[in-house]
SEDRENLUM-192648 format. One line per 10 residues: number of its first residue (from 1); their letters; for each residue z, x, y of N, C-alpha, C. Coordinates in nm, 2 decimals, always signed. Each point is the difference from the previous one (the first is absolute). Layout:
REM residues N
NUM) A) Z/X/Y/Z/X/Y/Z/X/Y | ...
***
This chain:
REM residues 222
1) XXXXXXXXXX) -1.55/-1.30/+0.92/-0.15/+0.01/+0.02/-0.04/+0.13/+0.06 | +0.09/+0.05/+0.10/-0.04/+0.15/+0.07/-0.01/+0.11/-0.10 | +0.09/-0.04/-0.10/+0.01/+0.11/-0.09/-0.09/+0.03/-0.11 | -0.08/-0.14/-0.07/-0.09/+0.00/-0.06/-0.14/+0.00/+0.06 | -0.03/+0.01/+0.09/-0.11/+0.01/+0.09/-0.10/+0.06/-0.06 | +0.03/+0.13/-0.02/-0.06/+0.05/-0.02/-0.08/-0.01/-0.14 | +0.03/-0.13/-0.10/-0.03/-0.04/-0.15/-0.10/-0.10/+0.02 | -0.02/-0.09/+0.15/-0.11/-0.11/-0.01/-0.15/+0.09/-0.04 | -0.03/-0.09/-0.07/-0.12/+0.02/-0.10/+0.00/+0.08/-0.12 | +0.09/+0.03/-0.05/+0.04/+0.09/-0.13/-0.03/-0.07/-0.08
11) XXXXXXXXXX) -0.08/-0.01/-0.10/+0.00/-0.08/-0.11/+0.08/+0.09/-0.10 | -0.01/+0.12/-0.03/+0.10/+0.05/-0.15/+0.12/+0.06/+0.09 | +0.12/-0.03/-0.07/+0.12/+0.08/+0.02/+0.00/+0.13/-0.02 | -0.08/+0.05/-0.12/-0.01/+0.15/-0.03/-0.03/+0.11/+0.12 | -0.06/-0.08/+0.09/-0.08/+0.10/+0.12/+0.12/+0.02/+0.12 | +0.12/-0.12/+0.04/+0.07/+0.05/+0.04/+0.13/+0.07/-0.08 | -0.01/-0.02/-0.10/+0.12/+0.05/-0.08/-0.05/+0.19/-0.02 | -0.14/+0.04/+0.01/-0.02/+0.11/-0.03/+0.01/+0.02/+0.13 | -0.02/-0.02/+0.11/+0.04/+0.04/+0.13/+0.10/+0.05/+0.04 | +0.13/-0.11/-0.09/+0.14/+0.04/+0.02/+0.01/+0.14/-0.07
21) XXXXXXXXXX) -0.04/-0.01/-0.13/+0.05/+0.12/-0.05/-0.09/+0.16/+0.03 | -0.10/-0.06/+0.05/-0.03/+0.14/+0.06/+0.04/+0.05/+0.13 | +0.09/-0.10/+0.07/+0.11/+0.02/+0.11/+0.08/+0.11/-0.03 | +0.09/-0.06/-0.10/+0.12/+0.06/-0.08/-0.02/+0.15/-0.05 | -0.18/+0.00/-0.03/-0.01/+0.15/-0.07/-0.04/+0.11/+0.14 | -0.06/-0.10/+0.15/-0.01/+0.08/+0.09/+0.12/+0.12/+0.05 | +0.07/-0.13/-0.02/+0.15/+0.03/+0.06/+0.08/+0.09/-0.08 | -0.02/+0.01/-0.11/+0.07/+0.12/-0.11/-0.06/+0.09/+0.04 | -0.16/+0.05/+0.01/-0.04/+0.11/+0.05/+0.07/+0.07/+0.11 | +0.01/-0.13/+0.11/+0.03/+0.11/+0.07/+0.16/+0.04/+0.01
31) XXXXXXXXXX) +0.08/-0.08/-0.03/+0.10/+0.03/-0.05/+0.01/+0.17/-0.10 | -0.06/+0.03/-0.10/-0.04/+0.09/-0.05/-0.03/+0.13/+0.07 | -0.06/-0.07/+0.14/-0.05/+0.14/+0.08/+0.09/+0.00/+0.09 | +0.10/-0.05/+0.04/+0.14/+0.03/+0.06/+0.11/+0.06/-0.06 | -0.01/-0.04/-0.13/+0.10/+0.07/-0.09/-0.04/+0.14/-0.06 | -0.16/+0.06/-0.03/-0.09/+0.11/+0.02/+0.04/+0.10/+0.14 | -0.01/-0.06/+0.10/-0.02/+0.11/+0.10/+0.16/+0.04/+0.03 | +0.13/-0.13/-0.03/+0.13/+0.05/+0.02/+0.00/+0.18/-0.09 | -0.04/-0.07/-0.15/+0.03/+0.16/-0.07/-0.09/+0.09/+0.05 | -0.13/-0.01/+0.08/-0.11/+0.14/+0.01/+0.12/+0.01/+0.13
41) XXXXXXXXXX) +0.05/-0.05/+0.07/+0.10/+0.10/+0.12/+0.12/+0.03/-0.03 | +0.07/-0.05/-0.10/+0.13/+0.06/-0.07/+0.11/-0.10/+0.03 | -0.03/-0.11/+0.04/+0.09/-0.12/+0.09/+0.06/-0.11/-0.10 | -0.07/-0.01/-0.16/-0.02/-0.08/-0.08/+0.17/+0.00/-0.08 | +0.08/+0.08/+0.00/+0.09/+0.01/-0.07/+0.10/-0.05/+0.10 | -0.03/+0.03/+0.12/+0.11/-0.04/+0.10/-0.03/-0.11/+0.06 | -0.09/-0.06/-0.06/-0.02/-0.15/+0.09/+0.06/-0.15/-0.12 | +0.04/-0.09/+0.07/+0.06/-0.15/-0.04/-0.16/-0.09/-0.01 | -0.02/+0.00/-0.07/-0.14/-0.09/+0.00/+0.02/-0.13/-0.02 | -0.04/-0.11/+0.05/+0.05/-0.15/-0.06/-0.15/-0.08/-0.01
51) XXXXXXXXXX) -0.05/-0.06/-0.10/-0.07/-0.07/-0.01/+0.00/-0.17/-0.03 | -0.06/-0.08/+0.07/+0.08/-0.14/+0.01/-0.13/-0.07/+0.04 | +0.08/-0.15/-0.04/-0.13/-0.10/+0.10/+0.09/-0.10/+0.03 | -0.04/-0.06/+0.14/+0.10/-0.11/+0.05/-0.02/-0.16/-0.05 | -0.09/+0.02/-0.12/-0.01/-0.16/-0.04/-0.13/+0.06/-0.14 | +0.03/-0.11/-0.12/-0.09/-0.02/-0.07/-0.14/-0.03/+0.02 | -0.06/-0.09/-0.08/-0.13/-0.10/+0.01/-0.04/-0.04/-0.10 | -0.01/-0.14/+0.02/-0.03/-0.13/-0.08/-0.12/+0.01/-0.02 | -0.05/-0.01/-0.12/-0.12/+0.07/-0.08/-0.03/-0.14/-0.12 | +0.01/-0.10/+0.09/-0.07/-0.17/-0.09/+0.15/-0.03/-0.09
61) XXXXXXXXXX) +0.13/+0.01/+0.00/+0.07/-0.08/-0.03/+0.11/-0.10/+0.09 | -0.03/-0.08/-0.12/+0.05/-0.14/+0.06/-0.12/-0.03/+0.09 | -0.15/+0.04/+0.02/-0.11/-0.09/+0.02/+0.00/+0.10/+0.16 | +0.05/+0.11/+0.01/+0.02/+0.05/+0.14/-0.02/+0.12/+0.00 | -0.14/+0.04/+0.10/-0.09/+0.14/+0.00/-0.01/+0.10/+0.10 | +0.07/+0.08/+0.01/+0.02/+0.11/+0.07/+0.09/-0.08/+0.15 | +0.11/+0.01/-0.04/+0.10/-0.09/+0.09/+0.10/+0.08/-0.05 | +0.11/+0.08/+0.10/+0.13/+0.05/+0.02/+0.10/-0.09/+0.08 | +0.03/-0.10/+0.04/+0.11/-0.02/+0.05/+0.07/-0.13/-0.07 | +0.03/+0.00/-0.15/+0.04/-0.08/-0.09/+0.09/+0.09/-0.04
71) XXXXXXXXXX) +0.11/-0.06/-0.03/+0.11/+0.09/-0.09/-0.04/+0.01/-0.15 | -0.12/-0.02/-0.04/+0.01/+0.03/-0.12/+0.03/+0.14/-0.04 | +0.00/+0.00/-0.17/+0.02/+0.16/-0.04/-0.12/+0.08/+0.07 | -0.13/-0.03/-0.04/-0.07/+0.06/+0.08/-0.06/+0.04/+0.13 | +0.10/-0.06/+0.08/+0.01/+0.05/+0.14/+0.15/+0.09/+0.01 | +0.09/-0.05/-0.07/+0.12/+0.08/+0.05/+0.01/+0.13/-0.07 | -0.07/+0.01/-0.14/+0.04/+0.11/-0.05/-0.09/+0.12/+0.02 | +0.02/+0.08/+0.09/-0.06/+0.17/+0.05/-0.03/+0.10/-0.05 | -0.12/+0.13/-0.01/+0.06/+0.10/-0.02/+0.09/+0.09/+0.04 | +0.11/+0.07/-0.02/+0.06/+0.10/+0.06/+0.04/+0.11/-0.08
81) XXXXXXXXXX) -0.03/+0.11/+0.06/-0.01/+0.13/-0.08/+0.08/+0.09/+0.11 | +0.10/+0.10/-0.05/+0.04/+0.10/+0.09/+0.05/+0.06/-0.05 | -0.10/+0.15/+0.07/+0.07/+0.16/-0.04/+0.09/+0.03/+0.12 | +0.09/+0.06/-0.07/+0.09/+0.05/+0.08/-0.01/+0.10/+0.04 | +0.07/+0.13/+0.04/+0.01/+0.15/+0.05/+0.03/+0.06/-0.16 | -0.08/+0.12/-0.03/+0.05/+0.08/-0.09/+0.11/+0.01/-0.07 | +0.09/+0.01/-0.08/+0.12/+0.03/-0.03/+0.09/-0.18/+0.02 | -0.04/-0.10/+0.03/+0.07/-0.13/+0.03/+0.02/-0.06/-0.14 | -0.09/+0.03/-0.11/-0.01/-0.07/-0.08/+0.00/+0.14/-0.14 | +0.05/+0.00/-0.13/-0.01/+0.08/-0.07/-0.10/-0.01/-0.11
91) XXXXXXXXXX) -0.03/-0.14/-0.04/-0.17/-0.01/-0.04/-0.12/-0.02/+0.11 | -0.10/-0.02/-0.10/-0.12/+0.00/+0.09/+0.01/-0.14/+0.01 | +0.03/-0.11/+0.05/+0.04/-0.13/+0.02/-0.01/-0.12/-0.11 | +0.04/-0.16/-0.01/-0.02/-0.05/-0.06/+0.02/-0.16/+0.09 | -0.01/-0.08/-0.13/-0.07/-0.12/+0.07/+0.13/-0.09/-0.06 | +0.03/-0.08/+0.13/+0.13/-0.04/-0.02/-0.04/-0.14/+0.02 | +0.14/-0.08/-0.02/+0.02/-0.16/-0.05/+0.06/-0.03/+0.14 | +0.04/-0.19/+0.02/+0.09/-0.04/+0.10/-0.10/+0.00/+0.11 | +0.06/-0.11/+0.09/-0.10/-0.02/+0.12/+0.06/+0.14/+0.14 | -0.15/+0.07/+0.06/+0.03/+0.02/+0.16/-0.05/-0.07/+0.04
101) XXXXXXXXXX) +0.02/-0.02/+0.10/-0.03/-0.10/+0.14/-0.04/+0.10/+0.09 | -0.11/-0.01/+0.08/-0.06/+0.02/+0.11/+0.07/+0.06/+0.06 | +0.16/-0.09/+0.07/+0.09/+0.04/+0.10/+0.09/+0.11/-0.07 | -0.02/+0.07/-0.06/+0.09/+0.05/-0.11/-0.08/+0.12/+0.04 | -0.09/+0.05/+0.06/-0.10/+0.13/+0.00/+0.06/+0.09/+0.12 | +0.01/-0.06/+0.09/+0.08/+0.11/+0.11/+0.10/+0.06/-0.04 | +0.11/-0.12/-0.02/+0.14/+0.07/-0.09/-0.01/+0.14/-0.09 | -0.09/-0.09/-0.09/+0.00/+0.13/-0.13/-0.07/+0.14/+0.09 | -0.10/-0.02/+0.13/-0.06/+0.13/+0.00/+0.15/+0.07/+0.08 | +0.06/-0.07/+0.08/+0.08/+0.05/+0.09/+0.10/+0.07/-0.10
111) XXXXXXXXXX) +0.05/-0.06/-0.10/+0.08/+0.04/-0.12/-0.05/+0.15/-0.05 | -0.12/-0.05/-0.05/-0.05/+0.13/-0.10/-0.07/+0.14/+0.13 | +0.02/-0.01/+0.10/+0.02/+0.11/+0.09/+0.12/+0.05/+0.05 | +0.12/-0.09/-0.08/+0.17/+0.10/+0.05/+0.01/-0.06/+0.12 | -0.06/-0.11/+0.08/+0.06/-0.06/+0.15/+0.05/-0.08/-0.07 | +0.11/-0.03/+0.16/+0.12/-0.12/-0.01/-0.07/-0.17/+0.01 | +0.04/-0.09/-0.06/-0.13/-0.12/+0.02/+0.12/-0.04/+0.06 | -0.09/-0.04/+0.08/+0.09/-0.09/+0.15/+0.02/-0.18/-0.05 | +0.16/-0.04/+0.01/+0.04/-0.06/-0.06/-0.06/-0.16/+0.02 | -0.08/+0.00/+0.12/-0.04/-0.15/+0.03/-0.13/-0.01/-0.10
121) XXXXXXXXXX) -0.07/+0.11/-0.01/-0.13/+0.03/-0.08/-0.02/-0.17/-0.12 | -0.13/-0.02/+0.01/-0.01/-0.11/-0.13/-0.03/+0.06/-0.12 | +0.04/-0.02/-0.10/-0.07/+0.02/-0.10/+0.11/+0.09/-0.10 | -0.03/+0.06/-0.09/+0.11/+0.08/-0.08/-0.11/+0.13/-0.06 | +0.10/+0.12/+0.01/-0.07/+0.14/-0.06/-0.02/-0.08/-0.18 | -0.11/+0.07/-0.05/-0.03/-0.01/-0.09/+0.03/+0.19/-0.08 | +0.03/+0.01/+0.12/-0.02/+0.18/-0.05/+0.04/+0.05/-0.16 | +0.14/-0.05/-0.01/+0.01/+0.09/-0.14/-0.04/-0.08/-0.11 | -0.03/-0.14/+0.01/-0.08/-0.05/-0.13/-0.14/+0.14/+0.01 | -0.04/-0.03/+0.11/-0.11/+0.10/-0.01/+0.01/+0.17/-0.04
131) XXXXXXXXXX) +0.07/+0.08/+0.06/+0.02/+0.11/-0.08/+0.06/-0.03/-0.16 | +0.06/-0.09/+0.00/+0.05/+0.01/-0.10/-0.10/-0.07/-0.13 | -0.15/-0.04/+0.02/-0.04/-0.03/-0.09/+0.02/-0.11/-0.06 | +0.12/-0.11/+0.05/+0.07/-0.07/-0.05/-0.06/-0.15/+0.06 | +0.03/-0.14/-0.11/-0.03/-0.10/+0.08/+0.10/-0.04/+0.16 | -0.10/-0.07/+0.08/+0.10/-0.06/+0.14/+0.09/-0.13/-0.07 | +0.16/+0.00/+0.05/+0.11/-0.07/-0.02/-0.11/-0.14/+0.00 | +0.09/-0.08/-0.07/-0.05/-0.21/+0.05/+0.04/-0.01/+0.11 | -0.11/-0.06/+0.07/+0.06/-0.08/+0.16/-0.14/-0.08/-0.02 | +0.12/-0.08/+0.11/-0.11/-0.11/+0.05/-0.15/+0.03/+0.08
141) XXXXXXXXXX) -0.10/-0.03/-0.01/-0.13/+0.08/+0.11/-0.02/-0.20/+0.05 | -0.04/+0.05/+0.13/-0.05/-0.14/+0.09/-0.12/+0.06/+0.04 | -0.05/-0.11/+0.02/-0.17/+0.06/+0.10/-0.01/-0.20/+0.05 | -0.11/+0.03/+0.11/-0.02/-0.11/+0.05/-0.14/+0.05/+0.06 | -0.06/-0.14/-0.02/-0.19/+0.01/+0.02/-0.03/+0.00/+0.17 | -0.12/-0.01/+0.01/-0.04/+0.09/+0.15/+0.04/-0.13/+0.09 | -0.03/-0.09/-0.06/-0.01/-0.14/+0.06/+0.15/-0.09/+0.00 | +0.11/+0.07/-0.03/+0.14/-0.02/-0.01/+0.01/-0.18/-0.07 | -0.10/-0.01/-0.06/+0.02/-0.12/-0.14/+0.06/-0.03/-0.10 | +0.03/+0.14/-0.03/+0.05/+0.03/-0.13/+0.08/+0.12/+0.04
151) XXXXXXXXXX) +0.12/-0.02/-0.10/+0.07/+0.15/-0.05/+0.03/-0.04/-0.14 | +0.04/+0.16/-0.03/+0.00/+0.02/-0.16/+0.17/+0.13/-0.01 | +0.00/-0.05/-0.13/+0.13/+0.09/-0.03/-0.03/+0.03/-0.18 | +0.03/+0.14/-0.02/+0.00/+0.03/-0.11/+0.09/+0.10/-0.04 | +0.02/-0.06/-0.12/+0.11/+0.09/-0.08/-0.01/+0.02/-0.11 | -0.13/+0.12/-0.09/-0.02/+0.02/-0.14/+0.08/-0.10/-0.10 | -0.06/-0.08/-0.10/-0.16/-0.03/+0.01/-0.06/-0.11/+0.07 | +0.08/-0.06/+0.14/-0.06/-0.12/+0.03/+0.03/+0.00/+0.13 | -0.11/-0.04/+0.06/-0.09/+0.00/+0.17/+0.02/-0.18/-0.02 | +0.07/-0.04/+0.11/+0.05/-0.14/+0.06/-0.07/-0.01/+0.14
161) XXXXXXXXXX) -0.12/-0.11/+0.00/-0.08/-0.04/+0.17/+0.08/-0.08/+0.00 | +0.01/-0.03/+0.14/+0.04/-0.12/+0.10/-0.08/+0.01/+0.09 | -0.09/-0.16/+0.04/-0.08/+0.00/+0.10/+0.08/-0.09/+0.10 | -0.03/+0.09/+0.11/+0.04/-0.06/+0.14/-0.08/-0.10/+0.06 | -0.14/-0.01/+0.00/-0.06/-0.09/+0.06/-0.10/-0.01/-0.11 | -0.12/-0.06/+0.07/-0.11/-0.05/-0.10/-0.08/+0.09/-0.02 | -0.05/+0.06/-0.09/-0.09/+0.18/-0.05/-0.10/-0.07/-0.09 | -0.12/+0.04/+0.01/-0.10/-0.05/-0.06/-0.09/+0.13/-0.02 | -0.05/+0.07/-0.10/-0.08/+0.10/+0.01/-0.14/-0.03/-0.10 | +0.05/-0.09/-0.09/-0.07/-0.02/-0.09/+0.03/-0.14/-0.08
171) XXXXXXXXXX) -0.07/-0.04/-0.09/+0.05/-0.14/-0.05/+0.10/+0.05/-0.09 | -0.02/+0.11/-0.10/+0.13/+0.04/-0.08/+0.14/+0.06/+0.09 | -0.06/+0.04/+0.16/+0.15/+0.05/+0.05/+0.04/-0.07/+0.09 | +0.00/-0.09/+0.02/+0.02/-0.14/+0.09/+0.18/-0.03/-0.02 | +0.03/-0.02/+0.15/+0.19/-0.01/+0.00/+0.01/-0.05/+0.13 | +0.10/-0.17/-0.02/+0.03/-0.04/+0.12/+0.14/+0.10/+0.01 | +0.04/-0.04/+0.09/+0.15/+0.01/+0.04/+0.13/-0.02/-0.07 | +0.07/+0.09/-0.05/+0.10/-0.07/-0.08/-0.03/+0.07/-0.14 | -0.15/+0.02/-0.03/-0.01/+0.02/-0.14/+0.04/+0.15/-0.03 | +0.06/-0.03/-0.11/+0.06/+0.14/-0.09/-0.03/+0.01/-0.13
181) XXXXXXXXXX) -0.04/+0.15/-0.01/-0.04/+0.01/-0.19/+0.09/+0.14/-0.01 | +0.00/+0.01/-0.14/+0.01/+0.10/-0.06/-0.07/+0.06/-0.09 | -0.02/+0.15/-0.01/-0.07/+0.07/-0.06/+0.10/+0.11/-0.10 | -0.09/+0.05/-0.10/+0.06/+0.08/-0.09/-0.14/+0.09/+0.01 | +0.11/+0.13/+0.06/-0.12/+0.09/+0.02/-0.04/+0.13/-0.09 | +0.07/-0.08/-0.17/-0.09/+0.06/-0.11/-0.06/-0.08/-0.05 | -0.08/-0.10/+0.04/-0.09/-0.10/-0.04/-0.15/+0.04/+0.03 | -0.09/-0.06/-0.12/-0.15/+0.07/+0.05/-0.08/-0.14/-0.01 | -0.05/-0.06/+0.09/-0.07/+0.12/+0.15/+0.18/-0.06/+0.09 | -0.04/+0.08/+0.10/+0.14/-0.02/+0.11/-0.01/-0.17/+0.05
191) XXXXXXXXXX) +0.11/-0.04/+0.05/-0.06/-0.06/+0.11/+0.01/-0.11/-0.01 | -0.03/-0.08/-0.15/-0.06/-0.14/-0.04/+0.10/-0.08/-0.05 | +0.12/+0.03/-0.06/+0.06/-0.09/-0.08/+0.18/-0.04/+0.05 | -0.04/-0.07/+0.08/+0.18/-0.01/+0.07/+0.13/-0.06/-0.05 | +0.08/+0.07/-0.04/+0.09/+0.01/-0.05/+0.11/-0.08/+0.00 | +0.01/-0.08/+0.19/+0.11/-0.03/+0.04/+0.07/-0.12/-0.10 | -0.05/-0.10/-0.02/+0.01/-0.06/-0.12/+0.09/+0.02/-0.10 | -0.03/+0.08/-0.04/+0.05/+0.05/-0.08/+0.14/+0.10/-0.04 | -0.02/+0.05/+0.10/+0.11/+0.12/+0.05/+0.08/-0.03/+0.13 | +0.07/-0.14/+0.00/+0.05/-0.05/+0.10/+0.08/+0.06/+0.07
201) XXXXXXXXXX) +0.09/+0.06/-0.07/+0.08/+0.16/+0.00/-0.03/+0.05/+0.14 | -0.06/+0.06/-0.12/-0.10/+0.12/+0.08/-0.05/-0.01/+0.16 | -0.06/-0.07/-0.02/-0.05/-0.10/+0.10/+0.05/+0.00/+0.09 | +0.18/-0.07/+0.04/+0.05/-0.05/+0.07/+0.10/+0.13/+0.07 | -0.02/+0.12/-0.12/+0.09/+0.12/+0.06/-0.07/+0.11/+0.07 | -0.12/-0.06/-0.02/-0.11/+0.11/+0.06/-0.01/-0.09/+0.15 | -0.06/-0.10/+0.02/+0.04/-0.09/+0.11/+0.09/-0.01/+0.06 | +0.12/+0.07/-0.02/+0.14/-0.04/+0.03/-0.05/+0.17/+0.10 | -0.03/+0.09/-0.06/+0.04/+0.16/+0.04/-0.16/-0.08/+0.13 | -0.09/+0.00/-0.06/-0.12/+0.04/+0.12/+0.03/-0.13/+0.14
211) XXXXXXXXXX) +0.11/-0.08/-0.05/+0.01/-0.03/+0.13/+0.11/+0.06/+0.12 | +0.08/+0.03/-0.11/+0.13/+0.10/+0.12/-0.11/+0.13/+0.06 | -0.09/+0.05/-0.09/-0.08/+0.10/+0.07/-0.13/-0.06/+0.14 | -0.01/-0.14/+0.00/-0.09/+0.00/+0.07/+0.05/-0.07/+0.15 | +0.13/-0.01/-0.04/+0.11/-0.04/+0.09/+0.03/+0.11/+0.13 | -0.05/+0.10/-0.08/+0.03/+0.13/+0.08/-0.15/+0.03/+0.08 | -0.10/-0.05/-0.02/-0.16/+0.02/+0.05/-0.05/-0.01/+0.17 | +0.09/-0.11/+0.04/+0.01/-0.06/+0.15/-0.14/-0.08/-0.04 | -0.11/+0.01/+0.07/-0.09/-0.05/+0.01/-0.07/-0.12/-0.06 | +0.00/+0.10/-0.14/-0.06/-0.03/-0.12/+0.09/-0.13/-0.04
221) XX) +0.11/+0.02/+0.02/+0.09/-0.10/-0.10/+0.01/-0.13/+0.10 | -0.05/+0.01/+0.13/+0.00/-0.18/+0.02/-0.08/-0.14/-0.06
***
């Protein structure tokens, strides 16, 4: 309710949906005028630039309007963009495959600057998929929602929820405790058609990994 607040009395969607996107075009500007004044002082070739966002937004599916804290695809999936220092890379960049993770951004910067990553560090360098142009290895990616109801585990092509307690966001995204689905995350639209059923497999080996990982959480996992 805090978060939609600001939508009581909206009658068309279009008015906050143009809102959003003329957010997004604010924010490129000035982006633009950061990455402008690096080259007018000569700083532009020697600087690591990272561009990112810490969560999606739910933009009316599954019946759910400008809401980020759902593991859906459109909350979890980010932009992230990064120029590196001059000479790191031998083309002018390219757009690669495989999941990063969030926790995976320190690593790769500490990496792609020649420091030692200090071995307790979370997360794993992403660095030479990145110079290298190349897709990131398969691994498992976890994320878990603000409200520790849910966690999720994915491993190209299929994102497995398990709810922890009872989550209700919407009538299409409604989940007691207990409940688990699977998704195939080359399916159009995302999100809607659960798999577990079917792919009992699957299911039970992805289940099998996101629980030894959430074993390790403390908190989270009681």
């Amino acid at each position: 309710a805090d978060i939609t607040s600001w939508l009581d009395g909206v009658g068309d969607f279009r008015f906050p949906l143009s809102q959003y996107m003329a957010g997004a075009s604010y924010l490129d500007h000035h982006v633009g005028q950061v990455i402008e004044a690096l080259r007018e002082h000569g700083l532009y070739d020697d600087s690591t630039i990272v561009f990112l966002s810490p969560h999606g937004e739910v933009l009316g599916e599954r019946g759910i309007f400008f809401h980020h804290h759902t593991l859906m695809e459109a909350s979890l999936r980010t932009p992230l963009i990064v120029k590196p220092l001059a000479g790191a890379r031998s083309d002018r960049g390219a757009t690669i495959g495989g999941i990063f993770d969030s926790i995976d951004l320190f690593p790769t910067l500490v990496d792609a600057l020649g420091l030692p990553i200090p071995p307790a560090l979370g997360g794993a360098s992403r660095w030479a998929a990145l110079r290298a142009g190349s897709d990131i290895p398969e691994h498992d990616s976890f994320a878990v929602n603000n409200h520790e109801s849910m966690l999720a585990i994915t491993r190209e092509p299929y994102k497995l929820l398990v709810a922890l307690s009872d989550h209700r966001v919407s009538s299409e995204w409604a989940w007691q405790a207990g409940d688990r689905a699977l998704f195939d995350l080359r399916a159009s639209p995302l999100d809607t058609e659960d798999l577990a059923a079917r792919l009992p497999d699957m299911t039970r080996a992805m289940l099998a990994r996101l629980e030894t990982w959430r074993r390790g959480l403390g908190e989270v996992a009681r």
